[in-house]
TIMARMAR-462770 format. One record per residue (C-alpha): residue number from 1; x, z, y. Coordinates in steps of 0.5 Angstrom, whole numbers, padded with zeros to 4 digits. Layout:
N
+------+-------+-------+-------+
: resi :    xx :    zz :    yy :
+------+-------+-------+-------+
:  NUM :     X :     Z :     Y :
...
+------+-------+-------+-------+
This chain:
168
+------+-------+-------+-------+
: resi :    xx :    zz :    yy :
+------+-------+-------+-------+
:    1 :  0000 :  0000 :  0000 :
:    2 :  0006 :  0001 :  0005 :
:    3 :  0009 : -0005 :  0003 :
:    4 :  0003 : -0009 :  0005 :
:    5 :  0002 : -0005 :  0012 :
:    6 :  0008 : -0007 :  0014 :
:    7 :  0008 : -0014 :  0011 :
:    8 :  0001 : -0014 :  0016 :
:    9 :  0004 : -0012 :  0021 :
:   10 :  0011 : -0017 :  0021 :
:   11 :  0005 : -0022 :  0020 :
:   12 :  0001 : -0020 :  0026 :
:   13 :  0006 : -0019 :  0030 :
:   14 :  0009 : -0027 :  0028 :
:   15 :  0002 : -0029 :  0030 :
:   16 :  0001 : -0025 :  0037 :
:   17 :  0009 : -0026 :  0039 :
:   18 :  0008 : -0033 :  0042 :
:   19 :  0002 : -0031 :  0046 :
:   20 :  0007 : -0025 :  0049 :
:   21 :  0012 : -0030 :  0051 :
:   22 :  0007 : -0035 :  0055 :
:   23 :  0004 : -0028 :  0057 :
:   24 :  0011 : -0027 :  0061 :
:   25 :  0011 : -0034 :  0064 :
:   26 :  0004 : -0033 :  0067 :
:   27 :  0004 : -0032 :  0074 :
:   28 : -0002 : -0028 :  0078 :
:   29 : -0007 : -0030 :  0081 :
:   30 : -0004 : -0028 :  0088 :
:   31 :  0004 : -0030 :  0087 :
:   32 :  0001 : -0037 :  0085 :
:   33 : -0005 : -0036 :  0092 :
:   34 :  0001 : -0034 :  0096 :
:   35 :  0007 : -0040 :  0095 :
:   36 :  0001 : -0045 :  0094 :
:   37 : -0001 : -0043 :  0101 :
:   38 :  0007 : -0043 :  0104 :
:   39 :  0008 : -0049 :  0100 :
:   40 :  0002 : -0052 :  0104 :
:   41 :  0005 : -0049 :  0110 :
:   42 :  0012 : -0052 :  0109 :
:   43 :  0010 : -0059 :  0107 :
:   44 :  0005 : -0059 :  0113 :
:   45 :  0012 : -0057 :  0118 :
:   46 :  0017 : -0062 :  0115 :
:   47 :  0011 : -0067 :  0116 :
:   48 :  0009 : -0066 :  0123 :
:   49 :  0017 : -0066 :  0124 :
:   50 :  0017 : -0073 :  0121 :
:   51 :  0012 : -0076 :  0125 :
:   52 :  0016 : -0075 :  0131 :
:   53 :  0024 : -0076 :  0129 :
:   54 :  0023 : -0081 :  0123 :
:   55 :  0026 : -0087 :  0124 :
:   56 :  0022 : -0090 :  0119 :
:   57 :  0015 : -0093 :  0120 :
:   58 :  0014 : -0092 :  0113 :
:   59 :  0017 : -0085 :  0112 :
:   60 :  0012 : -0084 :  0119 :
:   61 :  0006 : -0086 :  0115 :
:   62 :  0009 : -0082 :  0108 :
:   63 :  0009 : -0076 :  0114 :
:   64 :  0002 : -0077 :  0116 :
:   65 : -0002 : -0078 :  0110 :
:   66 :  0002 : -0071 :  0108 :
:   67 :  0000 : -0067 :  0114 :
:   68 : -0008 : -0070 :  0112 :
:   69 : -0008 : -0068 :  0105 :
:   70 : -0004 : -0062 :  0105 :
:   71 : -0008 : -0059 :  0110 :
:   72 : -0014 : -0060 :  0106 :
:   73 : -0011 : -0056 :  0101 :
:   74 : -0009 : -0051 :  0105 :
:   75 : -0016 : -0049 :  0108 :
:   76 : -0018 : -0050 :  0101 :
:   77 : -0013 : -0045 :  0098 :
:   78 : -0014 : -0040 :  0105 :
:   79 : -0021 : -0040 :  0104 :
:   80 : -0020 : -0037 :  0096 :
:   81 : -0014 : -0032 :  0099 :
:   82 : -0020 : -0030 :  0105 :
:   83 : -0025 : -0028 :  0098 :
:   84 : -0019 : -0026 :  0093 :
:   85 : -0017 : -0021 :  0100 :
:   86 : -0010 : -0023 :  0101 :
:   87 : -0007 : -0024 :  0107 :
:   88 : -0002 : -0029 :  0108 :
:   89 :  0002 : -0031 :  0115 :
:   90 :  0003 : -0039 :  0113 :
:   91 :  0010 : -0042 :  0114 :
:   92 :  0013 : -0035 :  0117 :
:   93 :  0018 : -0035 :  0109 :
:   94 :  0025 : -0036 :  0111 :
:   95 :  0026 : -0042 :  0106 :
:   96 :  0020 : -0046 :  0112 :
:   97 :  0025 : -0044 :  0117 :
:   98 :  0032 : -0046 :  0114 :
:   99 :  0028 : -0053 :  0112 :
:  100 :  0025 : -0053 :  0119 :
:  101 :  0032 : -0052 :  0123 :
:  102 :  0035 : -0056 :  0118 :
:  103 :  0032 : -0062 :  0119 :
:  104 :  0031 : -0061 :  0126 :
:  105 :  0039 : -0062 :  0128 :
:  106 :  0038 : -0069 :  0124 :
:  107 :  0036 : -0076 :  0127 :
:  108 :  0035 : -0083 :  0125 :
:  109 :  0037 : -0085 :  0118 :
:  110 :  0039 : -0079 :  0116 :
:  111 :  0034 : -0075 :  0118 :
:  112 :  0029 : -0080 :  0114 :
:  113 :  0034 : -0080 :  0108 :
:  114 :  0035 : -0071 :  0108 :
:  115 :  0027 : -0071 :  0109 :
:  116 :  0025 : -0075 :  0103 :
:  117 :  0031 : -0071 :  0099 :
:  118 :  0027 : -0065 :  0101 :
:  119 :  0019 : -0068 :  0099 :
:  120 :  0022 : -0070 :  0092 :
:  121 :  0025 : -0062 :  0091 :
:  122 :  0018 : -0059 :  0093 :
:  123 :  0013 : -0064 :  0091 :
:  124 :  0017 : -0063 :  0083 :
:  125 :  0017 : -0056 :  0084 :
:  126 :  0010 : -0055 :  0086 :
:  127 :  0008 : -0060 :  0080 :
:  128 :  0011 : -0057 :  0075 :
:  129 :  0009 : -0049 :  0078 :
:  130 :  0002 : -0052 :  0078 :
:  131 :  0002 : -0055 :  0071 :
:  132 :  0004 : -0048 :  0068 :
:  133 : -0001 : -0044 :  0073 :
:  134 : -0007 : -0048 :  0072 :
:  135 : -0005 : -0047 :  0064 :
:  136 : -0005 : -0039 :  0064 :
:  137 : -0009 : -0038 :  0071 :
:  138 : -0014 : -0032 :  0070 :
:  139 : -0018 : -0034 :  0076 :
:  140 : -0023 : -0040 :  0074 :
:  141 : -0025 : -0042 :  0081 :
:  142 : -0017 : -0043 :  0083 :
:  143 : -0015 : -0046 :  0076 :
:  144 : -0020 : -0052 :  0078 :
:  145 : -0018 : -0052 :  0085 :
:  146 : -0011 : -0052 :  0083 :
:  147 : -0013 : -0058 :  0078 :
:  148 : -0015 : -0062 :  0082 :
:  149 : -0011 : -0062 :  0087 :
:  150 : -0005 : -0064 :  0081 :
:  151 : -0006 : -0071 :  0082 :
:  152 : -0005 : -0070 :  0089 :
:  153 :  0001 : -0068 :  0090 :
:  154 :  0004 : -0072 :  0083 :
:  155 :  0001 : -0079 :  0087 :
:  156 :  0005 : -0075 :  0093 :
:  157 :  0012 : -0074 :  0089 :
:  158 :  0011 : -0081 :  0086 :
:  159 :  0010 : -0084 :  0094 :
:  160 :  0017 : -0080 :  0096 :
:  161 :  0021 : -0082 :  0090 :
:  162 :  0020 : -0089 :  0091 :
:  163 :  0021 : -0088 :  0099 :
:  164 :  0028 : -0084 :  0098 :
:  165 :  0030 : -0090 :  0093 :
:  166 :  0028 : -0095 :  0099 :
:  167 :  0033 : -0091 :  0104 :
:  168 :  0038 : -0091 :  0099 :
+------+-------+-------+-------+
């Protein structure tokens, strides 16, 4: 009978380790709400900065429709954060601040070549933090708005590849 209980327990515990590991992985709602916010944030600065020093027609419009779509999200996801009552000051984190300062010393090509190198770092990240969120997300509500945001930001990510290699 012993032997059989810890047989039991070795197998339960093979069965139930690799929801442990994912459980590990899983982000709370409120981290994933914050750095999606701030990331909005990011995105929606380096784009108004575009708009005014790119040298590129092409990267302007790129700037453009990222300041259109990227504030849509944003007010979907400060919408959530005002239900969820998570207070966020958007764009005040020091990583909008170096990219800000950063890309404001720069000009031209240069400034449009540094831009996309940039676009393509964080729309990559946010894909692949959205993919795993929307995977293990407690909030039902945010899984989907985060879901159909995705494509969103894939389209953007393919969009800033292509620009980054027309610069080159």
């Amino acid at each position: 009978m012993k032997r059989f209980l810890t047989g039991a327990a070795v197998l339960t515990l093979a069965l139930w380790a690799p929801t442990l590991v994912r459980a590990a992985d899983k982000v709370s709602d409120k981290d994933f709400l914050i750095q999606a916010i701030e990331c909005n944030a990011k995105e929606i600065k380096l784009a108004e900065l575009a708009d005014s020093r790119s040298a590129s027609a092409k990267v302007k419009d790129f700037a453009k429709q990222l300041i259109q779509e990227h504030k849509g999200m944003h007010e979907t996801m400060a919408e959530k954060a005002k239900t969820l009552k998570i207070a966020v000051l958007a764009g005040g984190d020091p990583a909008t601040r170096e990219a800000v300062d950063r890309l404001s010393k720069l000009k031209g090509d240069e400034f449009d070549r540094e831009f996309m190198k940039m676009m393509v770092a964080d729309h990559q990240k946010a894909v692949e933090e959205m993919e795993n969120y929307s995977k293990n997300a407690a909030d039902s509500e945010l899984s989907r708005c985060c879901k159909d945001a995705l494509p969103k930001v894939k389209t953007h990510l393919e969009q800033a590849r292509k620009l980054q290699n027309e610069l080159k």
